[in-house]
N, C-alpha and C positions, 0 to 999 in steps of 0.2 A: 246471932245464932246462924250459922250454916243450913242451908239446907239441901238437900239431896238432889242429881240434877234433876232425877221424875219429879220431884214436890215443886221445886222453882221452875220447870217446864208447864206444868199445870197452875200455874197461881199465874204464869203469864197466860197461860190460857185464857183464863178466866175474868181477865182482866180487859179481853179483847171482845170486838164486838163481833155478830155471825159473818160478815164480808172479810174482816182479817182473820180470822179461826179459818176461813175457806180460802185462803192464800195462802195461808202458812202447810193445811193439809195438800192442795196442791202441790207446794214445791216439795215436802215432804214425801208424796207420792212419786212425782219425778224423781226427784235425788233415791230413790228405792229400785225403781224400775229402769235407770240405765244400765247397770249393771249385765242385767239379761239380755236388754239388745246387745252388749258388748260380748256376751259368749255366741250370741247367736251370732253373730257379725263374727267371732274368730272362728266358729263351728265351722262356718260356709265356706271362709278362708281356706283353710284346714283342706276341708274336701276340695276345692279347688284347686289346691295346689298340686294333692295327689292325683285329681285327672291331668292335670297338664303331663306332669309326671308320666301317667300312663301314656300318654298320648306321644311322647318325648320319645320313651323307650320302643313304642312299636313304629314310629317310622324310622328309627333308626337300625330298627331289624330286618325291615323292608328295602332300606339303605343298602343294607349289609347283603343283603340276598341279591340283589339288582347286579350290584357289584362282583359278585363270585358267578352269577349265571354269563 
C-alpha cells in the first residue's frame, strides 16, 4: 500500500523518540527560515547598490562642474 507523503512523514514521526522529533523540527525550521535571511540579504544588496549608484552620479556632477568652472 502506498501511502501519502503527510501519512509516511508522521508514522516516521512517531516512530522516533522526543531528542530525534527535536532535530528533525530543528532542521526543519532552519531549512524554512533561510530563505528570509536570503531576501533580506538581497533586500540590503539591492539598496546598496542603489546608494553607491547615487553616490557615483553626484560626484561626477561635481566632476563635471569643477571642470567647466
Amino acid at each position: 500500500m502506498l501511502l501519502s507523503p503527510k501519512l509516511a512523514i508522521l508514522q516516521s514521526l512517531d516512530s522516533m523518540d522526543r531528542v530525534q522529533m527535536e532535530e528533525v523540527l530543528d532542521y526543519i525550521k532552519g531549512m524554512i527560515q533561510k530563505p528570509a535571511k536570503k531576501m533580506d540579504y538581497l533586500a540590503f544588496k539591492k539598496e546598496a547598490l542603489k546608494e553607491i549608484k547615487q553616490a557615483l552620479r553626484q560626484e561626477k556632477g561635481k566632476r563635471k562642474l569643477s571642470a567647466a568652472a
